[in-house]
C-alpha positions as CSV (number, residue, x, y, z in Angstrom):
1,X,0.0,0.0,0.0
2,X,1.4,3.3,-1.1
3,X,1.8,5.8,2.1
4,X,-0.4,8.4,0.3
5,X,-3.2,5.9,0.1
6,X,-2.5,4.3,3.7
7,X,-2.7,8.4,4.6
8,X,-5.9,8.6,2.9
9,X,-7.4,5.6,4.8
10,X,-6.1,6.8,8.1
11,X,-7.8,10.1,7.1
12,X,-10.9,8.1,6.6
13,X,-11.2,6.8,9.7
14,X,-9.9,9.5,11.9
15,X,-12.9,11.6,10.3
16,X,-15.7,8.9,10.9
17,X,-14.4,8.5,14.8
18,X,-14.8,12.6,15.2
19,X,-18.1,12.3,13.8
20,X,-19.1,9.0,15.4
21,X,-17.3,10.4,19.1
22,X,-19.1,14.6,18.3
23,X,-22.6,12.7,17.8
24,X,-22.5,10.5,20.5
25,X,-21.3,12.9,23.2
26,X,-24.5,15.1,21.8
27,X,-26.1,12.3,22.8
28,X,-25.0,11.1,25.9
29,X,-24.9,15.1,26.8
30,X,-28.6,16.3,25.6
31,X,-30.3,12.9,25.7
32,X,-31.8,13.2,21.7
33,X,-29.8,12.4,18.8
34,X,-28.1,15.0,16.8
35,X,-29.3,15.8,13.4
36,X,-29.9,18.3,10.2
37,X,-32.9,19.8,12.6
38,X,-30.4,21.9,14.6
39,X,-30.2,24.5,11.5
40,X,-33.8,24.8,12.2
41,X,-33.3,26.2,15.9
42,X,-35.5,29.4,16.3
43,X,-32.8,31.2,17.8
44,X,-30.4,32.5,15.4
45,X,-27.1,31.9,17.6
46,X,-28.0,28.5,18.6
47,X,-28.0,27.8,14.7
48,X,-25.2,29.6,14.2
49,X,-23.3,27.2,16.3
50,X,-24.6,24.2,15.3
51,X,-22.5,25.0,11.8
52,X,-19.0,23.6,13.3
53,X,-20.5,21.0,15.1
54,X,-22.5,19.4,11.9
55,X,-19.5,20.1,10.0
56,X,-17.7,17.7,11.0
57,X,-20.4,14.7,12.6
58,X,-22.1,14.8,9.2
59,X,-20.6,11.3,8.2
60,X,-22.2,10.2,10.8
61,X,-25.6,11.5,11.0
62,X,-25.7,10.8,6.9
63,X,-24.6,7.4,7.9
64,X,-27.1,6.7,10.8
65,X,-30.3,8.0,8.3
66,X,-29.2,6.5,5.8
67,X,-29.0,2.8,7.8
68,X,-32.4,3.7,9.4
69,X,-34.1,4.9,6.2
70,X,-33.0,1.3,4.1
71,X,-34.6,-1.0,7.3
72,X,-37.9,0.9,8.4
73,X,-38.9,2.9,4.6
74,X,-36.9,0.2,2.3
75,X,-35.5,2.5,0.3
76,X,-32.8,1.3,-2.6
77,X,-29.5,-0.2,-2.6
78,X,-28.1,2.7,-5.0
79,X,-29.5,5.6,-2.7
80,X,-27.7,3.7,-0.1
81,X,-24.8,3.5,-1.6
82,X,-24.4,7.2,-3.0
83,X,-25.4,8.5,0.6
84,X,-22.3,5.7,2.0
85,X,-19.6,7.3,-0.7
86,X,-21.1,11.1,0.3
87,X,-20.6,10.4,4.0
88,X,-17.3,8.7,3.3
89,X,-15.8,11.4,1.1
90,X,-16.6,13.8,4.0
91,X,-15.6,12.0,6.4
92,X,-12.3,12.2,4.3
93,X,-12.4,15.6,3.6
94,X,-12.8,16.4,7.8
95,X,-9.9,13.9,9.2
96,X,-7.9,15.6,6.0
97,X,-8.9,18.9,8.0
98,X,-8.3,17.6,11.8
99,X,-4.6,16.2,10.5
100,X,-3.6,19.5,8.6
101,X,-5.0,21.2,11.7
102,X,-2.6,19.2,14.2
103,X,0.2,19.3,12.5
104,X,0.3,22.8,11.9
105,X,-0.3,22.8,15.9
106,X,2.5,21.2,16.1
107,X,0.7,18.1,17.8
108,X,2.0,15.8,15.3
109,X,5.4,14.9,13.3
């Protein structure tokens, strides 16, 4: 395996853990499940805020739906599979982000 695909896997999975660990804590913290509805708060700040956070649980919550939606409304193996590929190419996209992030910290090598 070439170290810039074994770097693209690692990214992978580092961005579904943050999402997986962000939308859990919600949670285990607030007692409801995270989801899209949070851009709907009534309160413009609270909103505002949820921006970050669904930013990067996304993969997740696309995930989750997505699982729930093919066993309760039987919905079709190629919706399934073009909401997986979305969810996995953000996920990507965010552990790319958290990486770039901490190394510029100067957290890792």
């Amino acid at each position: 395996m070439s170290p810039d695909a074994l770097n693209s896997f690692f990214s992978l999975c580092i961005g579904f853990s943050l999402a997986g660990a962000l939308a859990s804590g919600y949670q285990a913290f607030l007692a409801r499940p995270a989801g899209f509805g949070l851009l709907q708060e009534t309160v413009m700040t609270k909103a505002f805020a949820a921006v970050p956070f669904l930013v990067f649980a996304a993969p997740f919550i696309i995930m989750r739906n997505t699982l729930r939606g093919r066993r309760i409304e039987r919905r079709r193996f190629e919706f399934v599979m073009m909401a997986t590929v979305l969810a996995g190419f953000w996920s990507l996209m965010s552990g790319t982000f958290l990486i770039m992030t901490l190394r510029a910290v100067g957290l890792l090598a």
